[in-house]
N, C-alpha and C positions, 0 to 999 in steps of 0.2 A: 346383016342381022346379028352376027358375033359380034360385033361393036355395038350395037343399042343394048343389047344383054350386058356388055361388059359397064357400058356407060350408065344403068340403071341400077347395077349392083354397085358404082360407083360412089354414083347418088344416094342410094340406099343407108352403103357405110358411110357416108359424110353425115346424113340425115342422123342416124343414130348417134353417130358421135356427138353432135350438133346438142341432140335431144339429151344424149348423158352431163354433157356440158350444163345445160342448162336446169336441168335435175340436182346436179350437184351443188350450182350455184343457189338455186332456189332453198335446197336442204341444210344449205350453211348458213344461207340469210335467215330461214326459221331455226336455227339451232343458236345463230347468233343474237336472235332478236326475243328468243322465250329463253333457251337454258343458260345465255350467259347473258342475259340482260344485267343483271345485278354486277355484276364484274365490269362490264365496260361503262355503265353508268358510274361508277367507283372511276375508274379512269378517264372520262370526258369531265367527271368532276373535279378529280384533281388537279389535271390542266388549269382549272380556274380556280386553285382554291390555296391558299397562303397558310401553310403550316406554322403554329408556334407551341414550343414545349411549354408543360405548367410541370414545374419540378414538385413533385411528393414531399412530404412533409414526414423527415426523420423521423424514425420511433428515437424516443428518449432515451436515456440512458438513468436511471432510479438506485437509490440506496437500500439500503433492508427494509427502512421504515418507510418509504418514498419520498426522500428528499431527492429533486433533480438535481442530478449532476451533468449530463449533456441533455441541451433544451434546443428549441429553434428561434430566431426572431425573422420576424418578414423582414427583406428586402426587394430593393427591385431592380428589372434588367432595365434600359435604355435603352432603345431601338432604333435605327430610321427605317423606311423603305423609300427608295428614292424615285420610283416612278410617281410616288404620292405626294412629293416635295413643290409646296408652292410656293414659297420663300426660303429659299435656299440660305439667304444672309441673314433673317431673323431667326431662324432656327439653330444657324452658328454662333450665334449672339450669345443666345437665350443658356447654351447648352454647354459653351466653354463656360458660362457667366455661374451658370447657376452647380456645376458639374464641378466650379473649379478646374478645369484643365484647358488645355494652349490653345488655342485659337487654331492653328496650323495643324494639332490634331484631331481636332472635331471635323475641320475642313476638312480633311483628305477622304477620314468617314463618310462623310455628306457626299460629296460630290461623286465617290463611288460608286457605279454604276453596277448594282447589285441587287438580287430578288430582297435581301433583308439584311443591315449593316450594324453589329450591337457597338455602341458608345461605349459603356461602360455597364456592369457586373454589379451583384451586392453595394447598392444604392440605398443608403436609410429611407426608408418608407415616408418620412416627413419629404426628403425631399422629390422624393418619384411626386408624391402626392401635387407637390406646387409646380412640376414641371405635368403634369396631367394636367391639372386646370389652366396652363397657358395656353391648350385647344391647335398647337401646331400641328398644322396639317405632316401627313406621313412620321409622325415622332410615336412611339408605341411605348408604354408604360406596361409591363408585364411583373409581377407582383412573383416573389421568388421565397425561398428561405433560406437562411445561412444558422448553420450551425453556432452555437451560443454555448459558451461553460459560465454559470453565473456564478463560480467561486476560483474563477482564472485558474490559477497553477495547481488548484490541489489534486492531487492523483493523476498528473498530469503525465508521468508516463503507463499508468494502468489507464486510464479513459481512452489516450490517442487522441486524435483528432482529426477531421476531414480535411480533403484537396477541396478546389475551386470548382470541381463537381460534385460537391455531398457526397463522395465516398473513399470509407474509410483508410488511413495512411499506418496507423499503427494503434497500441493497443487494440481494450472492449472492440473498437470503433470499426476495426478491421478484420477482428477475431467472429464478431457478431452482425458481420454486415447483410446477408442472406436474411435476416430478419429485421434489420434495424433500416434499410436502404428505402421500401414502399417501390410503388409502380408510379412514374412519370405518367403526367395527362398532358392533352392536345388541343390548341385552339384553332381551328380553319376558320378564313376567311374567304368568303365567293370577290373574285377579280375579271374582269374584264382581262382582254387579248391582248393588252398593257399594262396587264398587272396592278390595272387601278383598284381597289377594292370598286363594288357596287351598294350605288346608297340603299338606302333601305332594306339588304340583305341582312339577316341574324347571323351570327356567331354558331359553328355547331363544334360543343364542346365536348371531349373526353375528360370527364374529371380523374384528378389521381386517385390514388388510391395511399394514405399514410401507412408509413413503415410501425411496425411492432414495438412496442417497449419494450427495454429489460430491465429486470429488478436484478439486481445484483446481491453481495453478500456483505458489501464495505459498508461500513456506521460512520457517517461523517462527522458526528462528533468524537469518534475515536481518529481518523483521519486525520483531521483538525487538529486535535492536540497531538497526535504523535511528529506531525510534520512540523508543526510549532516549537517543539523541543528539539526537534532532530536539527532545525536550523540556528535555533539557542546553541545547544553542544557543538555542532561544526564550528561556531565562530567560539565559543570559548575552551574549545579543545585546537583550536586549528588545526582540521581535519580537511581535508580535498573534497570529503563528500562524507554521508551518515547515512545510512539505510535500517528499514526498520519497516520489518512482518509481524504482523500479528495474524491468531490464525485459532480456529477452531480445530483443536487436536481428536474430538472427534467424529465431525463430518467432512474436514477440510476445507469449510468455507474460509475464505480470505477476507478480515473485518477491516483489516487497513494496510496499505503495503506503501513505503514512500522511500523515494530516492533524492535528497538534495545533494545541489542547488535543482528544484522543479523549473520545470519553463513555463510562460504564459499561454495556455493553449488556446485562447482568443487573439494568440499574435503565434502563431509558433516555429515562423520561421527568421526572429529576431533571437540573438545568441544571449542566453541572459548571463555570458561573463564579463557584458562591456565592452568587447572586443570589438576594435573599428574594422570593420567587413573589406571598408575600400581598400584595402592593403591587399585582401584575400583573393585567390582566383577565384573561378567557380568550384574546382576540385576542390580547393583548400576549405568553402566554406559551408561546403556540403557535409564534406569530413566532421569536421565541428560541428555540425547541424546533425549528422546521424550520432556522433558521443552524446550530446545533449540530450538526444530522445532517447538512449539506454535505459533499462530498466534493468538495475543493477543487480535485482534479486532474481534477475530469471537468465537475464541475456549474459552473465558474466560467473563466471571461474573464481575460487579463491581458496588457497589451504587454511582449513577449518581451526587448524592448531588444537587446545584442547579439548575445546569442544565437540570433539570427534572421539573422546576419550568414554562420554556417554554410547559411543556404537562399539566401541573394543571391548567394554566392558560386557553391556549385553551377552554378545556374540559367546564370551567368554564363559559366563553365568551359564546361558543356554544348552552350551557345550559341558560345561561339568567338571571346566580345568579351573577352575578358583572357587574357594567357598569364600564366605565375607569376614570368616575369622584365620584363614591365610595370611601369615606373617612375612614380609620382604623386608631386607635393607638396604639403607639409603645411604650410600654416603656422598653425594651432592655430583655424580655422575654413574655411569655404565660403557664398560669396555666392551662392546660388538666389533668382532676380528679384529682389527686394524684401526678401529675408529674411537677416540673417547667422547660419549653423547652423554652432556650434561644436564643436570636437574637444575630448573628457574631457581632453587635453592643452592645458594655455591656452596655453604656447608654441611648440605643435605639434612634429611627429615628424620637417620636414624632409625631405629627399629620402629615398626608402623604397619596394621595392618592393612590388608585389601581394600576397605571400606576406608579408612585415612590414608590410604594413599590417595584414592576416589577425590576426599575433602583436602587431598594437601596440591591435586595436580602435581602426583611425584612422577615424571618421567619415567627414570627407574624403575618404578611399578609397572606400569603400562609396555613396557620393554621386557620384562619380564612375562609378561599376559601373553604377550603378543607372541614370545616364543614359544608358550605353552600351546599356542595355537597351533601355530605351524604356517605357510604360507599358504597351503593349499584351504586346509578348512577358513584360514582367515577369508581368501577370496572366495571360497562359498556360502559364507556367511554374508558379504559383500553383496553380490548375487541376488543370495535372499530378500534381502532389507532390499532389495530395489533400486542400488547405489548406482548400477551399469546400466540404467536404463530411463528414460525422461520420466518425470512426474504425470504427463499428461495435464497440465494447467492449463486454462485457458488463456494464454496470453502466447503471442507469436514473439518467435524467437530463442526460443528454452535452448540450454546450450547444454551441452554434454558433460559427463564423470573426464577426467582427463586421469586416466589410470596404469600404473604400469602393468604389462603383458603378464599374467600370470609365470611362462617361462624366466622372465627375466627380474623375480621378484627374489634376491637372497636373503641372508639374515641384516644387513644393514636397511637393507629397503622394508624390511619387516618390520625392524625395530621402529623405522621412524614413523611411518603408516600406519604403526600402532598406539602414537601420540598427536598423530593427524597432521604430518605432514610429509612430502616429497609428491603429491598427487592435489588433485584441487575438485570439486563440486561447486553448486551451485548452491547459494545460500535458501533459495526453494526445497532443492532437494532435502537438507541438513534438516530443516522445519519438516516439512513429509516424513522424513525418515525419523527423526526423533517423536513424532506426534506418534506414531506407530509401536513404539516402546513403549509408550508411557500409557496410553488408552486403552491395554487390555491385549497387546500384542496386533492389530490390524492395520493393514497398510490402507489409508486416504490415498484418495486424491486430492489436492490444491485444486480449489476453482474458485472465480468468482461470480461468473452468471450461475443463478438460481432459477429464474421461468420471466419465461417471456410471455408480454402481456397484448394485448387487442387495448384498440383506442379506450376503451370504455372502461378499463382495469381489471377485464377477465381475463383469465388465465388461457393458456391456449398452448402451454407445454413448457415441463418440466423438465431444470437441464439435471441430473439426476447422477451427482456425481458421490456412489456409497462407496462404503468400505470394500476391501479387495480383502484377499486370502490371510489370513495369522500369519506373523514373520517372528515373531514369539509366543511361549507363552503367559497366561496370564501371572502362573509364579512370579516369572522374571520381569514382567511388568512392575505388579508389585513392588518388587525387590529392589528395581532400578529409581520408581516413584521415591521409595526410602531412602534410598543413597544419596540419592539426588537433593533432597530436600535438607538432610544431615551439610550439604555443600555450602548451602544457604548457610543453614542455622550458624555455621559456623567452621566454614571452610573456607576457601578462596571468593566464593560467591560472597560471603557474609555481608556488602555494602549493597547486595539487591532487597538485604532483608527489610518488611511492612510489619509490625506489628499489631497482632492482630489476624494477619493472613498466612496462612499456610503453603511459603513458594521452594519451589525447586530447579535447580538449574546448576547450569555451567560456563563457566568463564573462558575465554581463549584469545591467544596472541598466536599470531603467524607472521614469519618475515615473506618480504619479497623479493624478485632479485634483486631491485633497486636497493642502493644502501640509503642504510636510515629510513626503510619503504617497511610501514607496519600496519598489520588490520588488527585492530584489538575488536572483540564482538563479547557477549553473553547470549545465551542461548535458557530458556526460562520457561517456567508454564507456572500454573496457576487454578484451583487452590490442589495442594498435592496430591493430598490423598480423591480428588476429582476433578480432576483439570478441565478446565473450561477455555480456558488459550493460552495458547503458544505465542514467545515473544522469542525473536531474532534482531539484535541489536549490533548495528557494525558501524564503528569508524575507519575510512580507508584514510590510511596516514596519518594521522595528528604531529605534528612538529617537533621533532625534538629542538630545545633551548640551542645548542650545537651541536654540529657532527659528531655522533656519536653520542652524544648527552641519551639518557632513561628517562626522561623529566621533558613536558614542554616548557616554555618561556613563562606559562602562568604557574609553575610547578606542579603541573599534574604528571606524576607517575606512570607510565605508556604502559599499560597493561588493561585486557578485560575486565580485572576482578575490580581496579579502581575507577576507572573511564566508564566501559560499558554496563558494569553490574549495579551500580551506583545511580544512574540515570534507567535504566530498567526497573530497578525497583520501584523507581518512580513513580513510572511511568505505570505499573503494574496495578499501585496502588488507588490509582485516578480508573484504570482500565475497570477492575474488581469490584469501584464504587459504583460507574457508569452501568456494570451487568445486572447491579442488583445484590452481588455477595456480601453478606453481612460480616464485620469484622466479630473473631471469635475471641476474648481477650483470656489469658492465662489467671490465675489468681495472683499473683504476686505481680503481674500486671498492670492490669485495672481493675479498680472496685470501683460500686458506689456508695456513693455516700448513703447512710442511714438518716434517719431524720431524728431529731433530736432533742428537739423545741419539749419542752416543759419537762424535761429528766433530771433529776439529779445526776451529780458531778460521779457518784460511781454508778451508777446506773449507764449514764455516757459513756464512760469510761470500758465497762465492758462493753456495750456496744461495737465500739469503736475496736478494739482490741478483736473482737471476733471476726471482724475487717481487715485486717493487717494493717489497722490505722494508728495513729500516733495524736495528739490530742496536746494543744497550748489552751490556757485559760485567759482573758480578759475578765477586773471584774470578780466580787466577792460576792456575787449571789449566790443563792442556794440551790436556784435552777438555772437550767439553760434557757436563754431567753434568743439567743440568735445563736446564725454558725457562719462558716466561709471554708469552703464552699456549699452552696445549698444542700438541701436533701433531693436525691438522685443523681448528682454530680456525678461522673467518672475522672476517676482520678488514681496514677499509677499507689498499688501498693505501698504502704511503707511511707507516705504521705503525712503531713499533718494537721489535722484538722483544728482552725478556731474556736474553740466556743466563749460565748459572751454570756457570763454569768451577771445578770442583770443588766448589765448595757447594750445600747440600741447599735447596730451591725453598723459598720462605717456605707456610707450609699457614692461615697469618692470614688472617682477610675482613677486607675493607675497606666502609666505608660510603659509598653513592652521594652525589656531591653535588648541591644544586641548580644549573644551569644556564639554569633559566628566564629570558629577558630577555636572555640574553648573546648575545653576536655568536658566528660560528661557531669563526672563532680562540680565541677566550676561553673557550667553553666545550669547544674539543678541548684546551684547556691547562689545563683545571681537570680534568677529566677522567683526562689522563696523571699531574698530579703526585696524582690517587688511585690510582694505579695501575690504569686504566681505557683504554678502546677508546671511542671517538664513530665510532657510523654516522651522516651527515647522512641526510634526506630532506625533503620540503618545499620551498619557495623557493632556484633553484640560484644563482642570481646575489649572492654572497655580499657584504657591505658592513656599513656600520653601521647602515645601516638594515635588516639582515636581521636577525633577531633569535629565539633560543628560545622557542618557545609550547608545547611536551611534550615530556616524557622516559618513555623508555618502563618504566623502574626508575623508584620512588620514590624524594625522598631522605630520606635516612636509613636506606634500608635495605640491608642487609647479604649480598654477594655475592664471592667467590673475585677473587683479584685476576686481571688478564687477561680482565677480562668485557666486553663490547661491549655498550654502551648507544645505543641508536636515539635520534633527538633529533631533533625535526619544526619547522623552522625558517620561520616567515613574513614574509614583505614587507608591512608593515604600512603603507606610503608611499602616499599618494595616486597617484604618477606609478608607482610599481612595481605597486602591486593593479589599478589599470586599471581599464576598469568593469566 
């Protein structure tokens, strides 16, 4: 009886076990077949279903105005799948044939025994297109984008440019990738248990989704010509390289930044020094390949030399230790303890105030400031202005102040730090920090994204790069605007001068360790009393004729104020015209002409005369019957005007002459007796050492007499370029 009890309870718990067993199974095949149906149907489906990416479509990369500067063009992938391969040897044919590539490497592709084998990558879309219509079975034609610059090398270390997966390697391109990259889409294919596709099945696709545009702050027609010149002056200065920021001093946008020689960044991993590669290892030509993509003005170090003299000065002003009728003298160096530190003047500048030592670049001056300062207040000054600290630009890479330790600054590291050199920046920073002077006292930020846009050109956020806290104030803004300008008109800078335009700046040379290793730069803004931008202009190196020579081989003078202040102003002038800003002329400048036609000879005569005009007769009439130059003419002061006193105006051209090389005189005399106008501009200080370096007519060519030709004159003198 104790056994059928035990044996029944046995049964019992087996029954129930039995029973929970099958409860449980039952309640996971309905858990499995209602709450995760959609999950495992997702998984019995992708066993059969052949994935392939569709890569998103870059956001652009746009100018102020919207010219593209990085764009997309379709190309295509090349595919096999080799369970769907019916002709293995027409497909190798067709695909070395048409692919251009070996035969032995299409084969190993093919015959590889793989869910999906790519051929080859960014394939012009003509020819995906003719290898789609050859209908080979298992070959997949996938429709891709590659990245496109359709102005190759320009801004080509601010753009960047992309890897062989659309995302970004350096500059904009990598700085703005998070918005510029888009979402990748998906094509499945339904396969059979062999991976065959199934006929009659559709395509189920995930479309992408395109990446963002950005509008940037660079003007590609300022772009364009700054890089254009910058590669002009490198080859006729022979310079290693010429860099060149322009910049809104005050919001900080960045209108053009260039560094030659630029690379092609539709090829950009070809060296564009000519350099035969096969010689290179891999290390060696990577090396070369990361110098090439530098962006000189953010990634790189360099002592400022004078133009550092615009932040000693400031600091000093601010501080309360100079007024600008403070008297120093020069006599062509300064004794600091143990050291003699010379002035770029060997015979010195003599007695000179504050404000002309400013316009002489007197060393001595500045070595004087600088003690007034002290080291400590100098390096809180430093500080202030933002010196010890990055700019915050958008561009990757920004490299640091390279500064000595506050403790280990004495009076020799004082003195020369406070002519801009024994320390190094960043010619970013130099540009930030001096727009901050000059704008009313507030620190920028350098940026070049502006707002990032949706496919359709809305706006969809603002990169919002404002001013930061006062580092002066507006007095010494001011004050510095004036000095600054005074530099120009007729100090070292004097060969940046535009007549007409109201510019200010500073000239500078710094050595390197290397001998005979020089950076001449200008440092400039523009119009002064309201600056509208900021120009930084550097040549690294230019050649001297020999070791040791001041002069390159074409005799240019190795200094800022001849080299870079000379091509700045140039450039400033073209810059000034492109904004919009109207030239302002002086009276004794330009006039115009009055009109004159039916006056008698004294009636003209005053006319003329209340113009600071001068007056030749043709011709015994008793009135004026013609003139040269017309009425409304502008034409410099001091001029003289034809009149034809009954005779009919000559309607002959005349052919422009050269001028080049001549002194001012000389060329406003060769000029007249073509029957011709000279506007100076350039170096105002006129001599024989002033001399013609452009005419803005060519000669020889053929223009209405009465024409006014521009004539851009430089100080080519050691003592007059300065440093």
């Amino acid at each position: 009886m104790r056994n059928r009890t035990y044996n029944k309870k046995k049964l019992f718990i087996v029954f129930l076990g039995a029973l929970f067993i099958l409860l449980f199974l039952a309640g996971r095949l309905v858990w499995l077949m209602v709450f995760e149906a959609d999950y495992y149907q997702e998984k019995a489906e992708a066993l059969h279903e052949r994935e392939r990416e569709i890569k998103a479509a870059r956001g652009r990369i746009l100018d102020a105005s919207g010219h593209v500067l990085a764009d997309n063009r379709t190309v295509c992938t090349i595919s096999v799948i080799h369970s769907q391969i019916t002709d293995p040897e027409a497909v190798i044919r067709a695909l070395s044939q048409t692919l251009e590539m070996e035969e032995s490497e299409v084969r190993e592709k093919v015959e590889k025994v793989s869910s999906m084998e790519r051929i080859r990558t960014n394939v012009e879309k003509e020819t995906g297109d003719i290898i789609r219509n050859m209908g080979l079975d298992g070959v997949k034609v996938d429709e891709d984008f590659k990245r496109y610059y359709p102005y190759g090398d320009l801004a080509s270390t601010v753009l960047g440019f992309t890897g062989a997966d659309n995302q970004g390697i350096i500059g904009l391109e990598v700085k703005y990738e998070e918005y510029l990259k888009g979402q990748n889409g998906t094509i499945l294919t339904t396969t059979d248990a062999r991976g065959i596709e199934l006929p009659g099945e559709a395509e189920d696709r995930i479309e992408p989704v395109a990446g963002n545009d950005l509008q940037t702050s660079l003007d590609y027609n300022l772009q364009m010509y700054a890089q254009q010149m910058a590669e002009k002056v490198m080859e006729e200065k022979q310079a290693d390289g010429v860099s060149i920021l322009l910049m809104n001093p005050q919001s900080g946008e960045i209108m053009a930044m260039v560094n030659v020689p630029e690379f092609d960044l539709n090829d950009p991993f070809t060296l564009n020094t000519g350099t035969d590669t096969s010689a290179l290892s891999d290390e060696e030509k990577q090396d070369a390949l990361n110098q090439m993509w530098r962006n000189r003005c953010i990634n790189d170090t360099y002592e400022p030399g004078s133009t550092f003299k615009i932040i000693t000065a400031s600091a000093a002003l601010e501080e309360g230790v100079v007024s600008l009728d403070d008297t120093f003298s020069c006599p062509g160096y300064r004794v600091v303890e143990d050291r003699k530190i010379r002035c770029h003047k060997v015979g010195g500048h003599g007695q000179e105030t504050f404000v002309e030592g400013v316009m002489n670049s007197c060393n001595p001056v500045f070595i004087d400031v600088g003690l007034r300062l002290g080291a400590d207040t100098f390096c809180d000054y430093y500080q202030q202005f933002g010196l010890l600290d990055l700019t915050g630009v958008d561009l990757p890479g920004e490299a640091g102040t390279i500064m000595h330790k506050r403790e280990n600054i004495g009076t020799v590291e004082l003195a020369t730090m406070s002519f801009g050199q024994s320390f190094q920046v960043t010619p970013i920073q130099m540009a930030a920090t001096v727009s901050s002077i000059i704008n009313g006292g507030y620190r920028v930020t350098p940026h070049v994204g502006v707002r990032v846009l949706d496919e359709e050109g809305r706006e969809k956020l603002t990169l919002n790069q404002g001013k930061k806290d006062r580092i002066v104030s507006e007095e010494t803004s001011r004050t510095m605007r004036t000095i600054l300008e005074k530099v120009v008109d007729g100090g070292t800078g004097k060969n940046a001068r535009v007549e007409g335009y109201r510019i200010g700046g500073k000239t500078g040379s710094s050595e390197t360790l290397e001998t005979d290793h020089t950076i001449v730069s200008f440092l400039g803004f523009a119009p002064a009393d309201d600056p509208q931008v900021i120009i930084l202009l550097a040549y690294d190196n230019p050649k001297p004729a020999f070791p040791g020579s001041n002069t390159t081989a074409g005799g240019w003078y190795i200094s800022g104020g001849n080299m870079a202040a000379l091509m700045a102003g140039e450039l400033l002038e073209d810059i000034l015209g492109h904004l919009g800003v109207e030239k302002t002329y002086t009276a004794n400048a330009d006039v115009l002409v009055p009109n004159l036609s039916g006056l008698n000879l004294a009636d003209a005569t005053s006319a003329l005369q209340k113009n600071s005009l001068t007056l030749r007769t043709v011709g015994d009439g008793g009135t004026v019957t013609g003139q040269i130059p017309a009425a409304g003419a502008s034409i410099p002061g001091g001029s003289q005007v034809v009149l034809y006193m009954g005779e009919a105006v000559p309607t002959d051209q005349v052919q422009v002459p050269s001028v080049i090389g001549l002194t001012a005189e000389q060329a406003r005399q060769k000029l007249a007796d073509a029957g011709l106008y000279m506007r100076a501009t350039g170096a105002t200080e006129y001599g024989s050492h002033v001399v013609a370096y452009e005419q803005s007519t060519a000669a020889g060519a053929s223009v209405n007499r009465g024409t006014t030709i521009e004539v851009r004159f430089t100080d080519s003198t050691a003592s007059g370029a300065g440093l």
